[in-house]
Each structure stands twice: as C-alpha cells, then as structure tokens.
C-alpha positions in Angstrom: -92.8 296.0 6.2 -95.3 294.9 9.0 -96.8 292.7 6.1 -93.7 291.2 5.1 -93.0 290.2 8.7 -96.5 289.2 9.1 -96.7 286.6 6.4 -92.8 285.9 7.3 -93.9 285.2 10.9 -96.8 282.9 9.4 -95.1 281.2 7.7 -92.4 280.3 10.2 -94.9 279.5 12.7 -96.6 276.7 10.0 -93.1 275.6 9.3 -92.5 275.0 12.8 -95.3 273.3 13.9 -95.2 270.5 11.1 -92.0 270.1 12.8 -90.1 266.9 11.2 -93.9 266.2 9.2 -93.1 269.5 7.2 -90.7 268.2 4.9 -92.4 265.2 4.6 -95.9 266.5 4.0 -94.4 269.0 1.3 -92.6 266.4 -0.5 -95.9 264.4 -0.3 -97.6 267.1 -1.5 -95.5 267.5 -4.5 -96.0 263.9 -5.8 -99.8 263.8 -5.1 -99.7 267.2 -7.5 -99.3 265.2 -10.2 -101.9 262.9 -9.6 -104.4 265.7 -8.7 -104.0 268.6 -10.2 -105.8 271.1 -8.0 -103.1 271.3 -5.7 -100.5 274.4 -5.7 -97.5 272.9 -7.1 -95.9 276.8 -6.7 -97.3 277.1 -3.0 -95.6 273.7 -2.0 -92.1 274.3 -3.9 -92.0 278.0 -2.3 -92.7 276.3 1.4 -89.8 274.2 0.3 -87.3 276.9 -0.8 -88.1 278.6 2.3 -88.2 275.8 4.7 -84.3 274.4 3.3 -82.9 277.3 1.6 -82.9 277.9 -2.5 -80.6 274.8 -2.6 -81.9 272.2 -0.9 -85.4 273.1 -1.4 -84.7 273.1 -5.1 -83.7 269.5 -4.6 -86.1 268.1 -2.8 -89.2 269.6 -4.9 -87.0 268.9 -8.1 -86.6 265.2 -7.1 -90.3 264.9 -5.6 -91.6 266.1 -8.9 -90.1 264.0 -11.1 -91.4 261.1 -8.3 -95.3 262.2 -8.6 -94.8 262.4 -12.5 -93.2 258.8 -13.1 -95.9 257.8 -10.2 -98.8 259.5 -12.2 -96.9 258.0 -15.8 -96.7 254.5 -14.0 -100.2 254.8 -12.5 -101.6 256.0 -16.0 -100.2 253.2 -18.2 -100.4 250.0 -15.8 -103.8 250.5 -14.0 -106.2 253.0 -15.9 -105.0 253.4 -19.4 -107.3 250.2 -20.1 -110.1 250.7 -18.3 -109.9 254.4 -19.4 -109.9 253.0 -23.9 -112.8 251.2 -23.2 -114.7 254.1 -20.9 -114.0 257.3 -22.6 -116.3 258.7 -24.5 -114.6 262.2 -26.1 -111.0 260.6 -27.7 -110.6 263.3 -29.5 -108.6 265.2 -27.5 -106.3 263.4 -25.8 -105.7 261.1 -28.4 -104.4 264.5 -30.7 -102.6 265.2 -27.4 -100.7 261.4 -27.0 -100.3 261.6 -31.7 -98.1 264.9 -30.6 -96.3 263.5 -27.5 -95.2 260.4 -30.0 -94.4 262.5 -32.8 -91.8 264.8 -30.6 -88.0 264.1 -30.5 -86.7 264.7 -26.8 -85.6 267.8 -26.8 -89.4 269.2 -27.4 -90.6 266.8 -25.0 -88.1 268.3 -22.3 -89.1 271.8 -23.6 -92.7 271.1 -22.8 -92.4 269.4 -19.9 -90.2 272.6 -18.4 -92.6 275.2 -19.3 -94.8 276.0 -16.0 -98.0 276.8 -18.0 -97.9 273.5 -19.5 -100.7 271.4 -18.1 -98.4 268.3 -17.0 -101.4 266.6 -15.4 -102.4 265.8 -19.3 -99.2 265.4 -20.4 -98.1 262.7 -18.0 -101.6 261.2 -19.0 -101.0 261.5 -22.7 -97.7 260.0 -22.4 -98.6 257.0 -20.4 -101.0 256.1 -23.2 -98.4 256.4 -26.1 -96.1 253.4 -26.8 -93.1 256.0 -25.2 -90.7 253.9 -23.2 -90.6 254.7 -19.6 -86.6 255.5 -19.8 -87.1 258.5 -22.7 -89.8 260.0 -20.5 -88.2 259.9 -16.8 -84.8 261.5 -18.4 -86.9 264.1 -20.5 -88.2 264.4 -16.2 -84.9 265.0 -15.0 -84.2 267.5 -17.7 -87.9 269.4 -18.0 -87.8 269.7 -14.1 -84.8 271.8 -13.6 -86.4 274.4 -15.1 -90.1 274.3 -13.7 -88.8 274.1 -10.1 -86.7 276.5 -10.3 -89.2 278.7 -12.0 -92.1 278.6 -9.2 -90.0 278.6 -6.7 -88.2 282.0 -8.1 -91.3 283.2 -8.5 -93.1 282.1 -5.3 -90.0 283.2 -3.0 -89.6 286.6 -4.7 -93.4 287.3 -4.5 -92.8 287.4 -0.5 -90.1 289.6 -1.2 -92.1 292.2 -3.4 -94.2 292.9 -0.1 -90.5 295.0 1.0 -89.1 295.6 -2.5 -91.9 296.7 -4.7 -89.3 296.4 -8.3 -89.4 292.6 -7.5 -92.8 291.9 -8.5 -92.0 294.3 -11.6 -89.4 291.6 -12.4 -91.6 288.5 -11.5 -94.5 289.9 -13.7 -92.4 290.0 -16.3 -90.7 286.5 -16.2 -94.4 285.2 -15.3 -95.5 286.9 -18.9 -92.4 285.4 -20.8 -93.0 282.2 -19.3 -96.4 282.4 -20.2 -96.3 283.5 -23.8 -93.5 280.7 -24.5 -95.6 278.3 -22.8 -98.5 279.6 -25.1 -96.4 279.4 -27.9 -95.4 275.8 -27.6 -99.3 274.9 -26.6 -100.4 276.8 -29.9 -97.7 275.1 -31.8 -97.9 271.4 -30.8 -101.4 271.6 -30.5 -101.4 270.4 -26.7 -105.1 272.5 -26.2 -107.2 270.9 -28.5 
C-alpha cells in the first residue's frame, strides 16, 4: 500500500509541476513517438489517462497518435522516401514490408495498425513508400487507434493498480500475452518481420 501511494504521490507531484506544459508535453510526446521510436508510447498514454481521467486521456492520446502517425506518413513520403531509394543499401526488407502493406484490404491494415506489438514506426515507413493514398491510411488511423490506446493505457493504469490488487496484474499478464500472440500471429502471417 505504501508503494502504491508512493508512486501515486510521484506521479501527482510530476503532474503538477508540468502544470499547463503537462498536457502539452504528453501530447507532444505522443506525436514525436512516431517519429522516434524509442520513446514509451505506454508511459505517455498512462500519464495521460491519469492526468484527465480514462476518457479524456483516451482522447487526447487517441487523437495525438493518429497526429504523430500521419506526421511520420507525411514526413516519410514528401521529404525522405527519395533521398532514402537512392541511399539504402538493404531493400529487401522493407520493400517485402511496403509489397504486404499494398497488397492488404483495409480491414487488415486496421488490424495491424491496432495491434500494440506491431512495430508502427515501420509501418508508417512502409506505407509512406507505397502508392497508398493518404485518405485509406489516416481512416485505417482512426480505426487501428481505438484499440492500441485503449490497450496501453488499460494496461499501463492497471499496472499501478496491481501494486494494491495483486489479481490485476494476473489479468494484465494475460491480456499482454493475447495481445502479444495475435500481434505475433499477424507479424508471422503478413510477413511484417522479414
């Protein structure tokens, strides 16, 4: 329990001292995620479900996300995706991964962009260097998003709550493994790791 308040009382006192720059910096964070993919997409959609509530932090990292992916989709196809055919040495990969992104209809699309394992970093790459039209992707967005949102912030939210309730991380565990094995699943079968 002393943990729990501990990390509780941390967190409130990071919150609080962003002050009005809180919101802003986490919805900043979340677009820059998809541009750099080292940062914690989980840590900064969990901030935002605590800092506004399951609701409106489910909004504002839903709608951020979808920004940093069309940003990172934009970015890709207008300012690198040349410079990048003439530079790249190892095609191989990607190009299987853009031949599979053009070959999906959209309700695979919006299946791989919801699943969190997926690595979206590539996708958004892949699909800025396919012929896909900027409308089919941002809508497959919208749809994919719900989901992966509302997955890492489940999960991120009810990870603080384990530390008093030891059958929540049972729980989490077990929707981290489904969403794992589906995510594997649809890697494996769409050949997105090779």
């Amino acid at each position: 329990m002393d943990l729990f308040n501990t990390l509780n009382n941390y967190i409130d006192l990071i919150l609080n001292s962003l002050g009005v720059y809180g919101p802003i910096l986490g919805c900043f964070l979340i677009c820059i995620e998809s541009i750099l993919p080292f940062l914690p997409l989980s840590a900064f959609i969990t901030l935002n479900f605590l800092a506004f509530g399951q609701i409106l932090g489910f909004i504002i990292s839903w709608i951020f996300a979808i920004l940093g992916s069309m940003l990172s989709f934009t970015l890709f196809r207008k300012k690198v995706k040349n410079w990048f055919d003439k530079k790249r040495k190892d095609k191989k990969r990607l190009d299987n991964i853009m031949k599979t992104l053009e070959k999906l209809d959209f309700s695979q699309l919006v299946l791989i962009i919801a699943i969190p394992f997926t690595p979206a970093f590539l996708v958004n790459i892949a699909a800025a260097f396919t012929s896909m039209s900027y409308k089919r992707y941002l809508f497959a967005l919208i749809i994919g998003k719900i989901f992966l949102v509302y997955f890492w912030g489940y999960i991120g939210v009810s990870i603080i709550q384990s530390l008093t309730n030891p059958i929540i991380i049972f729980r989490v565990l077990c929707f981290l493994a489904i969403a794992y094995l589906i995510s594997y699943i649809v890697n494996k079968k769409f050949k997105l790791d090779r």
